[in-house]
C-alpha positions as CSV (number, residue, x, y, z in Angstrom):
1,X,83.6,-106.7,24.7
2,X,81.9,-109.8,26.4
3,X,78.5,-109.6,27.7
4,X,78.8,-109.2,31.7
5,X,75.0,-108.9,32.6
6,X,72.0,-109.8,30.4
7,X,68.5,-108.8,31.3
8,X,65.9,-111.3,28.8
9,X,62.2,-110.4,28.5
10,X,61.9,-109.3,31.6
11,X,58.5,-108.3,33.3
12,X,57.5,-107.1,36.5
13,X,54.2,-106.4,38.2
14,X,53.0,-105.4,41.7
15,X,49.6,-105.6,42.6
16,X,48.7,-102.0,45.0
17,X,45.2,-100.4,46.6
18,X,44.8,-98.9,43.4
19,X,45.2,-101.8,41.0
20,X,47.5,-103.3,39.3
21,X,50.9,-101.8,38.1
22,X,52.9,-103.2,35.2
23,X,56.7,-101.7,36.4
24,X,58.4,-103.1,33.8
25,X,57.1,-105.4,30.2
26,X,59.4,-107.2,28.4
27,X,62.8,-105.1,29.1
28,X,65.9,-106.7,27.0
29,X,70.0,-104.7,28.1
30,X,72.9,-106.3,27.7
31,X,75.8,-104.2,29.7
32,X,79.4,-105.1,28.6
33,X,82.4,-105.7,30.5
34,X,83.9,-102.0,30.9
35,X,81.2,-100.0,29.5
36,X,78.6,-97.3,30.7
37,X,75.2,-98.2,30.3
38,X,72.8,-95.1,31.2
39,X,69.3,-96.2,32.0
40,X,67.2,-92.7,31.7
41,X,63.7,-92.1,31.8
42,X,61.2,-89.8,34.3
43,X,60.2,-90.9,37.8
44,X,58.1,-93.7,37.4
45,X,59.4,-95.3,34.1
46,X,60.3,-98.4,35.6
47,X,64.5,-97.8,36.2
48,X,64.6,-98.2,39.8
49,X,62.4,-101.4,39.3
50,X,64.7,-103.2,36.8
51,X,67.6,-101.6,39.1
52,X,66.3,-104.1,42.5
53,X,65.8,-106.9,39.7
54,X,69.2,-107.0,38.3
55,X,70.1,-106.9,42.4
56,X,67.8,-109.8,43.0
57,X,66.1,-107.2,45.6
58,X,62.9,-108.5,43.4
59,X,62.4,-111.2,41.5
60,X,60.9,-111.3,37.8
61,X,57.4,-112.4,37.2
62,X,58.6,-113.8,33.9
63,X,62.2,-113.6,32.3
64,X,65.5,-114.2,33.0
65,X,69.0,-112.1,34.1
66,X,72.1,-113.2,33.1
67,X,75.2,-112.8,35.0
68,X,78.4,-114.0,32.7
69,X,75.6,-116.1,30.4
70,X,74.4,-118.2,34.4
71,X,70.7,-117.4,35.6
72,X,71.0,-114.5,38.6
73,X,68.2,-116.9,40.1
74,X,70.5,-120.2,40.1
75,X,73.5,-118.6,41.0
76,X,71.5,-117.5,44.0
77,X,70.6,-120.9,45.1
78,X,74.3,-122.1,45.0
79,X,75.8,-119.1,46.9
80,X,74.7,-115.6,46.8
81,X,77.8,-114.4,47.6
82,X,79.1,-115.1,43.8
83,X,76.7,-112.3,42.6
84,X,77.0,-110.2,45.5
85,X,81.0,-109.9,44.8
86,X,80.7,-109.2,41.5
87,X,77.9,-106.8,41.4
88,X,77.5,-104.2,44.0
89,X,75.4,-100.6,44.0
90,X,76.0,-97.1,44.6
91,X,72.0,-95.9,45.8
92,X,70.1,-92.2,46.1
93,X,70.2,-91.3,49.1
94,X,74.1,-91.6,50.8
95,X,73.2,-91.3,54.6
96,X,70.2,-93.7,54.9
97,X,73.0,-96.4,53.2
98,X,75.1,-96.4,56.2
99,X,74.5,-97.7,59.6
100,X,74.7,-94.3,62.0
101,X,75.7,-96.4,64.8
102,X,78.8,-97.6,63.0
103,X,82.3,-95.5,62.4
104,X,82.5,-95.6,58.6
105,X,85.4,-98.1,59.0
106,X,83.5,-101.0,60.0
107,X,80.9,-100.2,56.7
108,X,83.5,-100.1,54.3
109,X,85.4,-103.0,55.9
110,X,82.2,-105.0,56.8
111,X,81.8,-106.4,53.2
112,X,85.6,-107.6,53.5
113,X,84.1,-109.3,56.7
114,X,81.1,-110.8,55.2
115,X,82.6,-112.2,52.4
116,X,85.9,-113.5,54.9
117,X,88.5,-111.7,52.8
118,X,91.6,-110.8,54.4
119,X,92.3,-110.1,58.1
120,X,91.9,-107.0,60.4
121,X,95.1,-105.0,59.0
122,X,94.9,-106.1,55.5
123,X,90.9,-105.0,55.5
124,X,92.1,-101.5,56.9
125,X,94.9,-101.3,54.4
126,X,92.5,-101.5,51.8
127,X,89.8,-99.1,53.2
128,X,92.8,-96.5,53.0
129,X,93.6,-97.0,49.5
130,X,89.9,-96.9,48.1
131,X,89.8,-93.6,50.1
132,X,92.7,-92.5,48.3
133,X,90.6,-93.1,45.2
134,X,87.5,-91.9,45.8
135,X,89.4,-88.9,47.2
136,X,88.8,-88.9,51.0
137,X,91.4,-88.5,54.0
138,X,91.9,-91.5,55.8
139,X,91.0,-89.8,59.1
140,X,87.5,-90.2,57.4
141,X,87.6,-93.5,58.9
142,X,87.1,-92.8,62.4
143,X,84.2,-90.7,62.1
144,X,80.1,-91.6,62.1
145,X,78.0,-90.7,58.9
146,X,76.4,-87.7,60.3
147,X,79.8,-85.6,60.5
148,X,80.4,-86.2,56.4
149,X,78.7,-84.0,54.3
150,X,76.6,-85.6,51.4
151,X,79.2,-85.5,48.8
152,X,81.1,-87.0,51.6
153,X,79.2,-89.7,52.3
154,X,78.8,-90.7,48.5
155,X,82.3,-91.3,48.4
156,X,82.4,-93.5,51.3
157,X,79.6,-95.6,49.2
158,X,81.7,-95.6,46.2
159,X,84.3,-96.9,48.4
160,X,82.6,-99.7,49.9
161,X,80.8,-100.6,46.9
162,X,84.4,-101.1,45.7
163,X,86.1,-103.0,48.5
164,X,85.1,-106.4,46.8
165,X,86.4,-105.4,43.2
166,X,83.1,-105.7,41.7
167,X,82.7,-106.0,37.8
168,X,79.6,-103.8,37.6
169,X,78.3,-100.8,39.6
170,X,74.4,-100.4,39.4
171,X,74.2,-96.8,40.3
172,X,70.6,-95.8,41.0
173,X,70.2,-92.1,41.2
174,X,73.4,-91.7,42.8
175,X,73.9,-88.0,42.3
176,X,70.4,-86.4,42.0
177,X,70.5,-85.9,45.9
178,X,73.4,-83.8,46.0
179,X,73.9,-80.6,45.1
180,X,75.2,-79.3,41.8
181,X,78.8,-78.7,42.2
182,X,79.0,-81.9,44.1
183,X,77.2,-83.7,41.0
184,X,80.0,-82.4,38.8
185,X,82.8,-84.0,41.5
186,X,81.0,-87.5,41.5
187,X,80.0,-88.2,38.0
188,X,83.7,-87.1,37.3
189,X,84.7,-89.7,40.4
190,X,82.8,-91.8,38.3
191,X,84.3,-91.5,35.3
192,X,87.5,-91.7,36.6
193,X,87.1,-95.1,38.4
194,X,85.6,-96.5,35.0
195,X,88.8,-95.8,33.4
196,X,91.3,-96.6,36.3
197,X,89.8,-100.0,37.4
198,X,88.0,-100.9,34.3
199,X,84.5,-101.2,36.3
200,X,81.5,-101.5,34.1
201,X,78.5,-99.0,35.3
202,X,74.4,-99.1,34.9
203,X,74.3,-95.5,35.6
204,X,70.0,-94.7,36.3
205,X,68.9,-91.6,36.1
206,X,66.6,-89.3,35.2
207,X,68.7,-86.7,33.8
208,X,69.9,-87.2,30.2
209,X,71.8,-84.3,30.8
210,X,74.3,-86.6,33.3
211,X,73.7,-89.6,31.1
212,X,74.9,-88.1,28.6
213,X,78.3,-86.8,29.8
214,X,79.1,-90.5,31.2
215,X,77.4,-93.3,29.5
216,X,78.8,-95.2,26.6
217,X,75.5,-95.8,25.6
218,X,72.0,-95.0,26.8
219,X,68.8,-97.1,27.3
220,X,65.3,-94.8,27.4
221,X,62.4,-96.2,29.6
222,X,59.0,-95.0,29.2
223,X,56.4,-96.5,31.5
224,X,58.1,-99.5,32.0
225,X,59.4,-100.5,28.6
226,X,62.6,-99.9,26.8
227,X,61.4,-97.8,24.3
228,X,64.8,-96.7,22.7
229,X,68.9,-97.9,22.9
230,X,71.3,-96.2,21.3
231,X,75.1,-95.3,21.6
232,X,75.4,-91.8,23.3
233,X,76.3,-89.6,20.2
234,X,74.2,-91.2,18.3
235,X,71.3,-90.4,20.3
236,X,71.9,-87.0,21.0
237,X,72.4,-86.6,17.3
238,X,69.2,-87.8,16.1
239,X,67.0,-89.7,18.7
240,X,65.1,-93.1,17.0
241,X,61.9,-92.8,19.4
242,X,59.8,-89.5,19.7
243,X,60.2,-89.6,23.6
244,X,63.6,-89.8,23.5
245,X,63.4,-86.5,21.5
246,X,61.3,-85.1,23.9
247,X,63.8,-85.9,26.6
248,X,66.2,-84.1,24.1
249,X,64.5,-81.1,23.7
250,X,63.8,-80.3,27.1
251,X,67.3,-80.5,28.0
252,X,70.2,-77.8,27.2
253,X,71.9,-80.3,25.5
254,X,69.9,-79.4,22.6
255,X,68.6,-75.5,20.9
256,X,65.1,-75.5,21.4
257,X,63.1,-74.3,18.3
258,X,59.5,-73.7,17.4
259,X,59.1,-77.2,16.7
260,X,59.8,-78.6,20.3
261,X,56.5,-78.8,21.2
262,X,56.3,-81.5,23.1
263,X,53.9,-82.1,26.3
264,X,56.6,-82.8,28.7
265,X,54.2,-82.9,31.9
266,X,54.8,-85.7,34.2
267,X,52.9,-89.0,32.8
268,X,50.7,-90.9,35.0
269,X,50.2,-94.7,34.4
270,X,46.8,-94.6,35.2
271,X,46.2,-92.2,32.4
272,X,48.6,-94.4,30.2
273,X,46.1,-96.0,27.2
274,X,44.8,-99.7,27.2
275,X,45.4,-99.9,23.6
276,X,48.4,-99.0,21.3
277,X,51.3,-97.3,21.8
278,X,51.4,-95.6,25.9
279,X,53.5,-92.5,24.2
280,X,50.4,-91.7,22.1
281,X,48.9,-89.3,24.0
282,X,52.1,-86.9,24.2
283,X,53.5,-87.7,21.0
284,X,53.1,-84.7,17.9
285,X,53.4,-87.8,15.4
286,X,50.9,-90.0,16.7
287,X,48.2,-90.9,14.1
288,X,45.4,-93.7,14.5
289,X,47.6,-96.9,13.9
290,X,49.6,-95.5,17.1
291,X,46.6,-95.5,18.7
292,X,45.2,-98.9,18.0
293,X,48.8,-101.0,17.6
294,X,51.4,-101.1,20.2
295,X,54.8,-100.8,19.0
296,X,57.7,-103.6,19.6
297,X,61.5,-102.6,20.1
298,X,62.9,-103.2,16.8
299,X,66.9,-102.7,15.5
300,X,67.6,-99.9,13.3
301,X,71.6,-98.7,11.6
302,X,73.1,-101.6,12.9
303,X,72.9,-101.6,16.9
304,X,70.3,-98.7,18.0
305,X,67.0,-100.0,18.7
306,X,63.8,-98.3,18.9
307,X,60.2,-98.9,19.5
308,X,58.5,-96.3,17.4
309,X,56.6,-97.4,13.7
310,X,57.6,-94.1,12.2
311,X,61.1,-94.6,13.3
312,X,62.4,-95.6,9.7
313,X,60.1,-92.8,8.1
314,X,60.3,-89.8,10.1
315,X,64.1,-89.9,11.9
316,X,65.9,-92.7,9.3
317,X,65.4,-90.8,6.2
318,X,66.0,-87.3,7.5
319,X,62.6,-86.2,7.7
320,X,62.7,-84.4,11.6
């Protein structure tokens, strides 16, 4: 599969009351045309931050994205609309995405508009089928966002992000504000788009649980680096990076055991170290060369990555 979006050493920082936060350091993906690329890691970890980078929401403080191998950042300057047509986004929270003024017509149609694609009847035409897709009566249509339900409206944003024919689908969060039964639906909707239109996704979340049912592969942030990437099965098999096993084990995915004890409590950055590796302080292997070195991603069997020093030692040779 070709490369369709490439994020290169990319950092980000934001300077607040309280200091200065690092949001992301040095993060390298490469999403392929068709796949599913999950993007997990807890509240805080830096996803939603590379998600508005890749958007061009933000802009890198040093680093480049790649959209089919051209610079995000000059294809901006020639005409945004190139990007904006090929990449479009699915977001948390599905009412505050719509305009409540507007019948949901003129939101899925308004990209069509934007973009001057087709006229009034062929836009409509279109906003029928992609409700036929996503699963939604046409009558839909004529009504405001606050008569849809949430699942509801998450459809109709799935919709419209798909009105252009996008390539990739950056879906931040997309189903954590629903409710269970609808999450099943959507990540199924999902799945089901992937295979129909051939759409490639960035699928954020913090669940590994949802990752793990849809993603191809799976990138783990941890305060604001990438600290392991590995194909799905792979990962759930035998994580590379002690986090990602800690992610594991306090998941059903995986029998806990007496050995799962990990400290799972929500990180903090300002508690993250100023030296060595920012796991160290919740990780049951740490030593004092973890403490005093900080560790660089770093391939392992052929494509997984990982950005632990006793990754070859302790998790390549079997030793868990």
């Amino acid at each position: 599969m070709s490369i369709l979006l490439e994020v290169r050493d990319v950092s980000k920082t934001f300077n607040l009351k309280d200091g200065v936060v690092k949001a992301c350091s040095n993060v390298n993906l490469k999403i392929h045309s068709g796949e599913i690329l999950g993007l997990v890691g807890e509240s805080g970890s830096g996803k939603t931050t590379m998600s508005n980078l890749i958007l061009g929401l933000e802009q890198p403080d040093q680093g480049e994205i790649l959209y089919k191998g051209q610079s995000v950042v000059e294809i901006f300057k020639k005409d945004e609309k190139i990007f904006r047509r090929g990449v479009q986004a699915v977001f948390q929270q599905p009412l505050l995405a719509l305009d409540s003024l507007q019948r949901i017509e003129r939101s899925v149609t308004e990209p069509l508009i934007v973009h001057g694609v087709g006229d009034r009847a062929s836009r409509k035409a279109r906003a029928r089928e992609l409700f036929e897709l996503v699963g939604l009566d046409e009558s839909f249509l004529q009504r405001y966002p606050n008569q849809l339900s949430g699942g509801q409206l998450q459809r109709v944003n799935i919709a419209r992000a798909l009105v252009l024919s996008p390539e990739l689908l950056i879906c931040d969060e997309a189903v954590s504000a629903l409710d269970v039964s609808v999450q099943a639906q959507i990540i199924n909707l999902f799945l089901e788009i992937q295979s129909k239109l051939g759409v490639a996704l960035l699928f954020i979340s913090h669940d590994l649980e949802v990752v793990r049912y849809l993603a191809d592969r799976i990138a783990v942030m941890y305060a604001g680096s990438v600290v392991e990437e590995s194909e799905t099965d792979a990962l759930v098999e035998n994580p590379l990076h002690p986090y990602s096993r800690a992610l594991l084990s306090a998941s059903s995915i995986h029998e806990s055991s007496e050995n799962d004890n990990w400290d799972m409590s929500t990180f903090r950055r300002e508690e993250l170290p100023k030296l060595g590796c920012k796991f160290a302080p919740r990780c049951r292997y740490v030593d004092d060369f973890c403490r005093e070195n900080e560790p660089v991603i770093q391939g392992f069997d052929g494509d997984r990555r990982s950005a632990c020093f006793k990754t070859d030692a302790l998790f390549l040779r079997g030793n868990k």
